[in-house]
C-alpha positions as CSV (number, residue, x, y, z in Angstrom):
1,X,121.8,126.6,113.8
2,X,118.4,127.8,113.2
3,X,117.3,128.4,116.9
4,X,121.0,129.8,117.5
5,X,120.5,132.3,114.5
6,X,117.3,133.6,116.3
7,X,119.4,134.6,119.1
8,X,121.9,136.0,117.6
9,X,119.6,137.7,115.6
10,X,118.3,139.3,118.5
11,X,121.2,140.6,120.2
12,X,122.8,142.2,117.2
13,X,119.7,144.1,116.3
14,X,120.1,145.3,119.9
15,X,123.1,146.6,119.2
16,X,122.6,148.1,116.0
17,X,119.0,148.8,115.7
18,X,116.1,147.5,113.6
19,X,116.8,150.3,111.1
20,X,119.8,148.4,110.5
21,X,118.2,144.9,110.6
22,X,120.2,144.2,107.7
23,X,123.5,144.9,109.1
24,X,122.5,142.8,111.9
25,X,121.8,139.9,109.7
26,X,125.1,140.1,108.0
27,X,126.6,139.8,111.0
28,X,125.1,136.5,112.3
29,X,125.6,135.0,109.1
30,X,129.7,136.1,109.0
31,X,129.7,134.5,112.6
32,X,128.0,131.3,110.9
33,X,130.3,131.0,108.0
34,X,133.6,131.5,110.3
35,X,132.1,128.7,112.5
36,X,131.6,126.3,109.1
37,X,135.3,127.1,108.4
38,X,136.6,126.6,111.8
39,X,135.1,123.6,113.2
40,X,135.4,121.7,109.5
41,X,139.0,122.1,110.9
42,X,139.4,121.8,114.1
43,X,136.0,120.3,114.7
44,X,132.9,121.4,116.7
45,X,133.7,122.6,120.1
46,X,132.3,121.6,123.2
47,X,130.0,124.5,123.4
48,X,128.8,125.6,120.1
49,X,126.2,128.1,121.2
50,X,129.4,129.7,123.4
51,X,131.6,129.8,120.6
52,X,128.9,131.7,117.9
53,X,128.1,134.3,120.4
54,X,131.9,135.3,120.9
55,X,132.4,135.1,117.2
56,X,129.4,137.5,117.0
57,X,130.3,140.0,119.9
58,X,134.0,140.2,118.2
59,X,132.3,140.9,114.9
60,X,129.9,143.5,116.2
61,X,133.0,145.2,117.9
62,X,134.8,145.5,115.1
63,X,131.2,146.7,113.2
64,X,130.6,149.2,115.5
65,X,134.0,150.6,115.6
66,X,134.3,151.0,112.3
67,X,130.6,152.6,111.2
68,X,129.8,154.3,114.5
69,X,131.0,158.0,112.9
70,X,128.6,156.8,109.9
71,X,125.4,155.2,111.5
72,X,123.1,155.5,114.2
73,X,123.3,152.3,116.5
74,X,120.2,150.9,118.4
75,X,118.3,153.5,120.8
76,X,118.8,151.8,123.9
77,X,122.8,151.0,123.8
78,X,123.8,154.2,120.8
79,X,125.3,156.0,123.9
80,X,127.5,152.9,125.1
81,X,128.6,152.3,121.6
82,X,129.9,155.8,121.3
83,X,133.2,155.4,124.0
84,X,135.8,152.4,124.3
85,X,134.9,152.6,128.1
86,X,131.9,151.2,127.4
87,X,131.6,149.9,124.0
88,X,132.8,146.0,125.4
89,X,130.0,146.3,128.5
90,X,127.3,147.5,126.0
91,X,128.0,144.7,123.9
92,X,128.7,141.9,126.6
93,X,125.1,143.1,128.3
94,X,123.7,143.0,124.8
95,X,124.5,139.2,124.6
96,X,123.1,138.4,128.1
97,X,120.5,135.6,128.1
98,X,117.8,138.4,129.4
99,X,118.4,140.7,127.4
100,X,117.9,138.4,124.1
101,X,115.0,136.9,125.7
102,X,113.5,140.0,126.3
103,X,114.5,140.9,122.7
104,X,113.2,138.2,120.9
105,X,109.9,139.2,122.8
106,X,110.0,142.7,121.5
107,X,110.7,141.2,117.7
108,X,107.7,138.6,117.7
109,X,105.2,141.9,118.7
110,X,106.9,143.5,115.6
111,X,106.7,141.0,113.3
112,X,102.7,140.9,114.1
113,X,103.1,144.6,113.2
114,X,98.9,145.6,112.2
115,X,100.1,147.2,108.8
116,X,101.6,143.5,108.3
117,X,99.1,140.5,106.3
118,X,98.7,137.7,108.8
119,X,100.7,135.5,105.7
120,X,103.5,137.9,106.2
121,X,104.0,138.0,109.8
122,X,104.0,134.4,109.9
123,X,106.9,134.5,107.4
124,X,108.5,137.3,109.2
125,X,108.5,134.8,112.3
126,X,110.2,132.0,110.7
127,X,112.7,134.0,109.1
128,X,113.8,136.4,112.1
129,X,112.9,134.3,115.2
130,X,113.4,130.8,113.9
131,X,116.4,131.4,111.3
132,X,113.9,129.5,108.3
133,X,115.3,130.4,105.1
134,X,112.5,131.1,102.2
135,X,112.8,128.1,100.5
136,X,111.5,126.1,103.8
137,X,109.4,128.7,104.5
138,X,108.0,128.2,100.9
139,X,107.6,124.7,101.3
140,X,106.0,125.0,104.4
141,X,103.1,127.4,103.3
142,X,102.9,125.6,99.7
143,X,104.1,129.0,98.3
144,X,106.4,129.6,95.7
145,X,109.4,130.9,97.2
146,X,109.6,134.6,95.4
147,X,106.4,135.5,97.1
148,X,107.8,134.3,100.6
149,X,111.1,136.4,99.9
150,X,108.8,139.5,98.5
151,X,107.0,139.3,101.8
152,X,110.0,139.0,104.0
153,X,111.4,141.7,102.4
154,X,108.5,144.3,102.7
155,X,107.8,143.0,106.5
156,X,111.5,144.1,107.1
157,X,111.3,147.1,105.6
158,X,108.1,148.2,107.8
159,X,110.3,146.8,110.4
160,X,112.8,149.6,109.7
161,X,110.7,151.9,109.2
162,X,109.2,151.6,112.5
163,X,113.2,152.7,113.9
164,X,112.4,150.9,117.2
165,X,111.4,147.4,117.6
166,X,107.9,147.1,119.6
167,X,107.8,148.6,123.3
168,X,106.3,145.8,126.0
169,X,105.2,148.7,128.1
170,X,103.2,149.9,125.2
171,X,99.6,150.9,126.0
172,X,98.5,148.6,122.5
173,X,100.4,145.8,124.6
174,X,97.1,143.9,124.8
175,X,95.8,144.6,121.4
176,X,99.3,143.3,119.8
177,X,98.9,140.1,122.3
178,X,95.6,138.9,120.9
179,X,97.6,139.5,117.4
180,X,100.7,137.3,118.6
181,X,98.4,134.5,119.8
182,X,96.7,134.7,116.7
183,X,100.5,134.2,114.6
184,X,101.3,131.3,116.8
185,X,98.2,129.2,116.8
186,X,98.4,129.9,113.2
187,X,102.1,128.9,112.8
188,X,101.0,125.6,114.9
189,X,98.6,124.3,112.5
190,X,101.0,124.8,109.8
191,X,103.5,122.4,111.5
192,X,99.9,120.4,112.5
193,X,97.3,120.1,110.1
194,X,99.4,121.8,107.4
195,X,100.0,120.1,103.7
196,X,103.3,120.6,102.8
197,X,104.5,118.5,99.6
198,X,107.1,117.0,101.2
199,X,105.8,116.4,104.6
200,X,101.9,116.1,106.0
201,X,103.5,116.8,109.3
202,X,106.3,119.3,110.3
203,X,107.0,118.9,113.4
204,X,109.6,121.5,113.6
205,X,107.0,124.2,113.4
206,X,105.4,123.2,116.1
207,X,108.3,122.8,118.3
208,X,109.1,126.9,117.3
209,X,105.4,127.5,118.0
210,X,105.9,126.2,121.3
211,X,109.1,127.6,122.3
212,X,107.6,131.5,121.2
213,X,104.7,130.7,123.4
214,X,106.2,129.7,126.4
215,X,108.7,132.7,125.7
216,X,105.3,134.5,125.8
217,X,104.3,133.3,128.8
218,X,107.7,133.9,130.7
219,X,106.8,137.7,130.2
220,X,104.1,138.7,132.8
221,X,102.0,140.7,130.9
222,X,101.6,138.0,128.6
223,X,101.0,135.2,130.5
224,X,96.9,135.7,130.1
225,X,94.5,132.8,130.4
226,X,94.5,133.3,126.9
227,X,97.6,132.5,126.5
228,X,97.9,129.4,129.3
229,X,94.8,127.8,126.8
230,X,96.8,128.4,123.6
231,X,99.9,127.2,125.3
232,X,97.7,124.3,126.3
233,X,96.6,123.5,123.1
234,X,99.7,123.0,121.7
235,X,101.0,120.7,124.1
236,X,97.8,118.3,124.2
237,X,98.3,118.0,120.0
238,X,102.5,117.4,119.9
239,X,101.8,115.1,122.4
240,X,99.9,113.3,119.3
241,X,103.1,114.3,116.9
242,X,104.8,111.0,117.3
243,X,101.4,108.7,115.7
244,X,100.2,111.6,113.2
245,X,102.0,109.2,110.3
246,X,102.0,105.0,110.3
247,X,105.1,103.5,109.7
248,X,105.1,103.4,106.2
249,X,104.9,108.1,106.3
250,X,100.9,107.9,105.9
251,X,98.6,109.9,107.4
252,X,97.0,107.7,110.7
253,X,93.6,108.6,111.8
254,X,92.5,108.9,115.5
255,X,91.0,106.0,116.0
256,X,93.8,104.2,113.9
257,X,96.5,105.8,116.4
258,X,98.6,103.8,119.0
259,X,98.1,105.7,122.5
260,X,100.3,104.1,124.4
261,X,103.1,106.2,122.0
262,X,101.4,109.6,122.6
263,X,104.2,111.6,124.5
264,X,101.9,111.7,128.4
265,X,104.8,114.5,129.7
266,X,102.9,116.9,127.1
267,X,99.5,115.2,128.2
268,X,100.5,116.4,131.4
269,X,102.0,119.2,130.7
270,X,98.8,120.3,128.4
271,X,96.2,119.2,131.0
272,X,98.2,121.2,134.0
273,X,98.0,124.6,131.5
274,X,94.1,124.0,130.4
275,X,93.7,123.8,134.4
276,X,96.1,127.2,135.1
277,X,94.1,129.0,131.6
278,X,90.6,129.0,133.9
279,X,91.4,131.7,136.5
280,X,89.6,134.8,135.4
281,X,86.4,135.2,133.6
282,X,87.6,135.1,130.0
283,X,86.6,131.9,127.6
284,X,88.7,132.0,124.6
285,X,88.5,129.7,121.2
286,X,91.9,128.9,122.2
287,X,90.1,127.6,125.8
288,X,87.6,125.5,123.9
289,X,90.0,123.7,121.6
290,X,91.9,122.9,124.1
291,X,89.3,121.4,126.2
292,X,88.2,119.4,123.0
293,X,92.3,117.8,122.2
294,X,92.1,117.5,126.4
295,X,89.0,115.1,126.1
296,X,90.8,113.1,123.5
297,X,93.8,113.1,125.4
298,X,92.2,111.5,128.4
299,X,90.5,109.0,126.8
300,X,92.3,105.7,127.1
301,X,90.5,104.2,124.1
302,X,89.1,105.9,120.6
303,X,86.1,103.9,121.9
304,X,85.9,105.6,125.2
305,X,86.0,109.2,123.9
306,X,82.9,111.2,125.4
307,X,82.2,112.5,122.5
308,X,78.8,114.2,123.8
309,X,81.4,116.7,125.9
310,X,83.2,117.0,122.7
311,X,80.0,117.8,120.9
312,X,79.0,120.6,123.6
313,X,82.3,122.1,123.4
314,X,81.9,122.7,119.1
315,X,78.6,123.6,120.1
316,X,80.5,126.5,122.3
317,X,83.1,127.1,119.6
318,X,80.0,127.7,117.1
319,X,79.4,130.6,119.5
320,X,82.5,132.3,119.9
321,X,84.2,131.6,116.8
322,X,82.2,130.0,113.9
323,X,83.4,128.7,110.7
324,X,83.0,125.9,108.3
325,X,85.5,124.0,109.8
326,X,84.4,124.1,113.2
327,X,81.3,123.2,111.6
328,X,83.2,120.2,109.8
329,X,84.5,118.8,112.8
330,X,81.2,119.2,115.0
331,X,79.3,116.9,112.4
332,X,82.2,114.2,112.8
333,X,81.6,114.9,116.8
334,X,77.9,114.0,116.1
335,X,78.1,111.2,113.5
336,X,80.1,109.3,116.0
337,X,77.7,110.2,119.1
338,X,74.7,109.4,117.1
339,X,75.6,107.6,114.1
340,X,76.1,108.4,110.1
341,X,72.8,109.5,109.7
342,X,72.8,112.6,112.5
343,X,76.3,113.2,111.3
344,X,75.6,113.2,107.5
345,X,72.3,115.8,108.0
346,X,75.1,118.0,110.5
347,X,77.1,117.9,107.5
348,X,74.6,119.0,104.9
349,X,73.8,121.7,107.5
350,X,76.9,123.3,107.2
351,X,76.6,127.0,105.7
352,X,79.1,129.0,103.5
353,X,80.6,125.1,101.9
354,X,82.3,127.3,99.3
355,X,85.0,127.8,102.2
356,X,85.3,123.8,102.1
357,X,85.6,123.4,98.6
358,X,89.1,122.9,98.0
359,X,89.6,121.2,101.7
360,X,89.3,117.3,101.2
361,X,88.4,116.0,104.2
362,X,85.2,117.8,103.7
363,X,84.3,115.6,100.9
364,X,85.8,112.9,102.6
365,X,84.0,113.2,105.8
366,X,81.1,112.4,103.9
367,X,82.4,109.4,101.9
368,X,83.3,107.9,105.5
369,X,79.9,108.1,106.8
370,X,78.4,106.4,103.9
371,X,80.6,103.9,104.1
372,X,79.4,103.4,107.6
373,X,75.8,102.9,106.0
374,X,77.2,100.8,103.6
375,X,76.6,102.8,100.5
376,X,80.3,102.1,99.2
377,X,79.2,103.5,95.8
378,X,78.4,106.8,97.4
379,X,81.4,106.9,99.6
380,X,83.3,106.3,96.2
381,X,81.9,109.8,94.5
382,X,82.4,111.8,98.0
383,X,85.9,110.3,97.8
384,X,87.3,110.9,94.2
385,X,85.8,114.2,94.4
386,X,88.1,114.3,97.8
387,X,90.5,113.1,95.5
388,X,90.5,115.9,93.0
389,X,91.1,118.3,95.9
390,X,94.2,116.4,97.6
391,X,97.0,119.4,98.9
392,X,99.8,116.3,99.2
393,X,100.6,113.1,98.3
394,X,100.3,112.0,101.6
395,X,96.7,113.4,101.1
396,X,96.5,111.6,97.7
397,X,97.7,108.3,99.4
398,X,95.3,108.6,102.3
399,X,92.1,109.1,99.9
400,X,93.0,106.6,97.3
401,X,93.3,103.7,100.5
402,X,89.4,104.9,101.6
403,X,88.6,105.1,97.9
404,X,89.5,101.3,97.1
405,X,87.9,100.6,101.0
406,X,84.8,101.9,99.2
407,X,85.0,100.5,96.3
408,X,85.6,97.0,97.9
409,X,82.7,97.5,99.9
410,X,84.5,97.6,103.0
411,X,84.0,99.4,106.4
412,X,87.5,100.8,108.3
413,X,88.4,104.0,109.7
């Protein structure tokens, strides 16, 4: 239903305009809840998507008829609506896979609208494009879920305001692409690295992360090295997806991970987009992290990673887009090139730590390495204080396993 709700969502507010998102909404929802009634009857039918869409072209017809003396309908199609000659056509086109592709395009440059808080078009795209309701939404982000419905409800009503979804032939096409990017690699790490309470992983935002970027990348303009390296990146860290938790739902390390599971399709597929993102002259972040997961990707063995490349490339990302986390992970890069000693001084190196301080693994990264010098009574501070920090309970359960490694004395990654 959710990916289906997108699409409908996107050919209704076609038809009636993103002044009248709402109507549009209530639309797709009254075509969901006929469906629930239906097919609890007569069961689902053999093409479900087929079935919603007529529901919600003979709900929008009857809509249209009945407000189009009290409303202005969408800009592109108000003319159609206005005649019975051509009211059925206007709708039919409206529900044409192009046009909701095409659609769905224009809504994910609104959504990153600049007046919009990054938090807030990232919600925006869940609720619109994905069909997430605020209470996943809310677990997702680790945000209570009035907040998530106050910012869903303000980003819609700058939506509405704007009376016309975004324009792809826009001159500020290319300054609202480096902010779309920006929303999906951000909506990617949420499903990725995010710490949701009831899930470390959530795998179904980075499906939804992939699906809007290849939809971005369908679209010409948009299909920028840029966006061939972010593209990239996803694909080379769902191919991970499937080892990111062990078998009893904790977290699994890298070097802890069974490779031989690693989904090689996305390997492929990754590798063939990090090769396509080089034409031009342009190195993005997203170009560097995706040379960095394509260097652990081709290494058959943890033990066979090259991880001086890998420390070059966070030596380039410390160029072009520095932070503590960068930072974090360069030091791990170096620690296992050269050993605990380099990596702990890169980690005491590290600038603006207050960043880090409610990030565990940054705590953790340094009980790990003096395990590996065998100071397991050091390891055990750096790891409670990780401890006190934990975001999850998958967190929590990952931590406590190094803590009592620690305080055993042992050695594992």
């Amino acid at each position: 239903f959710r990916r289906e709700a997108g699409r409908l969502g996107a050919a209704l507010t076609r038809i009636f305009g993103v002044h009248n998102l709402a109507l549009a909404e209530d639309v797709a929802q009254d075509a969901f809840c006929r469906a629930l009634e239906v097919w609890k009857v007569r069961g689902i039918p053999e093409n479900p998507s087929a079935w919603l869409m007529a529901t919600a072209k003979n709900r929008a017809l009857d809509r249209v008829r009945r407000d189009r003396t009290a409303r202005t309908f969408g800009p592109e199609l108000s003319r159609h609506l206005e005649s019975e000659w051509t009211l059925g056509p206007a709708i039919d086109e409206a529900f044409e896979p192009a046009a909701i592709r095409d659609e769905q395009l224009r809504m994910m440059f609104s959504c990153c609208h600049p007046k919009l808080p990054e938090e807030a078009q990232l919600a925006l795209i869940l609720n619109i494009l994905c069909g997430f309701g605020a209470p996943e939404i809310a677990a997702a982000f680790l945000t209570g879920r009035a907040a998530i419905e106050k910012r869903i409800s303000r980003g819609k009503k700058t939506l509405e305001g704007a009376k016309k979804l975004f324009d792809l032939a826009d001159a500020d096409f290319g300054a609202r692409l480096a902010t779309v990017q920006r929303a999906l690699y951000l909506l990617f790490n949420e499903g990725y690295h995010g710490a949701s309470a009831a899930s470390p992983v959530r795998a179904e935002l980075c499906e939804e992360a992939i699906r809007l970027i290849a939809l971005l990348s369908e679209h010409p303009p948009g299909a920028t090295p840029a966006t061939d390296a972010l593209a990239a990146l996803m694909c080379l860290h769902a191919a991970r997806l499937p080892t990111k938790l062990d078998a009893a739902g904790d977290l699994s390390t890298l070097v802890d991970q069974d490779r031989s599971r690693w989904d090689r399709v996305r390997v492929t597929q990754g590798l063939m987009l990090l090769e396509r993102s080089a034409r031009g002259d342009e190195v993005t972040p997203y170009h560097i992290e995706a040379a960095i997961a394509a260097e652990h990707a081709s290494a058959p063995t943890f033990a066979a990673t090259n991880w001086g490349v890998i420390v070059s490339l966070y030596d380039k990302l410390m160029e072009l887009a520095p932070s503590p986390v960068v930072a974090l992970n360069r030091a791990i890069a170096v620690a296992e090139r050269d050993g605990p000693e380099r990596g702990l001084a890169a980690l005491r190196a590290i600038d603006d730590t207050e960043r880090l301080a409610t990030y565990p693994f940054y705590r953790a990264a340094f009980g790990e390495l003096e395990l590996r010098r065998g100071q397991g009574a050091a390891a055990a501070v750096h790891f409670q204080a990780a401890l006190s920090v934990a975001r999850s309970e998958a967190e929590r359960r990952f931590l406590e396993k190094r803590l009592a490694a620690a305080r055993g004395g042992l050695e594992s990654c």
